[in-house]
C-alpha positions as CSV (number, residue, x, y, z in Angstrom):
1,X,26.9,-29.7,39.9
2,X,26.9,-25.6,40.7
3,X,26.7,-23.3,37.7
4,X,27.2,-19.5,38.4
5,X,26.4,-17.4,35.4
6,X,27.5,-13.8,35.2
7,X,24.2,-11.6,34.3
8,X,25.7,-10.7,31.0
9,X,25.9,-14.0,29.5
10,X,25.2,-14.5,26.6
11,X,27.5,-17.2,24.5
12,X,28.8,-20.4,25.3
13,X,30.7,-23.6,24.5
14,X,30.2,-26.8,25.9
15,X,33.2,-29.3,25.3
16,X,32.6,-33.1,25.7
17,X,33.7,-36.3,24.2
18,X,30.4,-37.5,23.6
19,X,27.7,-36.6,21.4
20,X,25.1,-38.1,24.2
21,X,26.6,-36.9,27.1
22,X,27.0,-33.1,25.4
23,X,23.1,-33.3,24.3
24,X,22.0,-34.0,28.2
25,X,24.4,-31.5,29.7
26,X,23.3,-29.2,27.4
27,X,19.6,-30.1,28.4
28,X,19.9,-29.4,32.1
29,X,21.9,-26.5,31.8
30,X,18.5,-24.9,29.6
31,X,16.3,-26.0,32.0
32,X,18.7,-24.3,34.9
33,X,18.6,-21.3,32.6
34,X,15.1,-21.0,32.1
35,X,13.4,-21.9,35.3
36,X,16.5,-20.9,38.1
37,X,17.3,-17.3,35.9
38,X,13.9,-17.0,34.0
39,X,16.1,-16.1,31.3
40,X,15.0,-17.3,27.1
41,X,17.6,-19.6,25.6
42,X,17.3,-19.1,21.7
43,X,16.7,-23.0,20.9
44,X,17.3,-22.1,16.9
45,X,20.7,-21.5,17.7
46,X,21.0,-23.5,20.4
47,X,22.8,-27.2,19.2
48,X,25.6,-29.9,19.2
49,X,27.8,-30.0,16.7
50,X,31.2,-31.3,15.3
51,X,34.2,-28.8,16.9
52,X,35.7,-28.8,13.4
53,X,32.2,-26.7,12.3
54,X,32.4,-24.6,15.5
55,X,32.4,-20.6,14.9
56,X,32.5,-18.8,18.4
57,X,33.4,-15.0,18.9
58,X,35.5,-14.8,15.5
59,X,37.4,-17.6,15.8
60,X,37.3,-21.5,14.7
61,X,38.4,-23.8,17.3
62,X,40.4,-26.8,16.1
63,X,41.4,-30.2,16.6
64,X,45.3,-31.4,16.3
65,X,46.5,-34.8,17.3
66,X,47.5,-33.4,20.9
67,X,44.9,-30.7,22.1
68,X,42.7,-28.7,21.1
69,X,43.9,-24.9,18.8
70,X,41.9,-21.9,18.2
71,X,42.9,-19.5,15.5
72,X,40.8,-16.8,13.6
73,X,38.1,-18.4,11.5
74,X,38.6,-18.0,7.9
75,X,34.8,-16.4,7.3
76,X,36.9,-13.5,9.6
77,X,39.6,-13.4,7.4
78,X,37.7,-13.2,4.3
79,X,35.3,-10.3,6.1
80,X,38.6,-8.2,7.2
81,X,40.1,-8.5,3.6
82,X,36.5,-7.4,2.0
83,X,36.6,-4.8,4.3
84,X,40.2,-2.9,4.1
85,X,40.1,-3.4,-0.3
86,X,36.9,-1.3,0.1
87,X,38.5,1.1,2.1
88,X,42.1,1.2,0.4
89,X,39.9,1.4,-3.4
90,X,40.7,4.5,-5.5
91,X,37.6,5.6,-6.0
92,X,37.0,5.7,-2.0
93,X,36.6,9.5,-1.1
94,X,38.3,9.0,2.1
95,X,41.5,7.7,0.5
């Protein structure tokens, strides 16, 4: 297996059906990171999880009986809303 990272990287998701086989991709591609790039992988926020609890980049990536949906994650949403009520307030200066 060839990997080619771009110097820049910095996120990723790894998809796979499972749990043991995502756990010892995820293993060699550290050890490719650390020893081929001498580059740190953050292990605290490094893990394996459920796709349903997935947050990447904004947005929530979702399962449906056919494939596999991203939409905006709702933490977003609730982040965007905070955000334009404390603009739009009346006693906002700039408003």
């Amino acid at each position: 297996m060839k990997c080619f990272f771009n110097p820049s990287f910095t996120d990723m998701v790894l998809f796979e059906k499972c749990k043991r086989s995502t756990e010892r991709i995820l293993a060699n591609i550290l050890l490719y990171i650390e020893n081929k790039l001498k580059l740190r992988a953050n292990k605290e926020k490094t893990s394996v999880s459920y796709i349903g609890k997935i947050k990447f980049l904004g947005y929530g990536i979702y399962t449906s009986k056919t494939c596999i949906k991203t939409r905006v994650h709702s933490k977003s949403i609730a982040k965007i809303k905070t955000r334009i009520k404390k603009i739009n307030a009346r006693s906002n200066a700039l408003g």
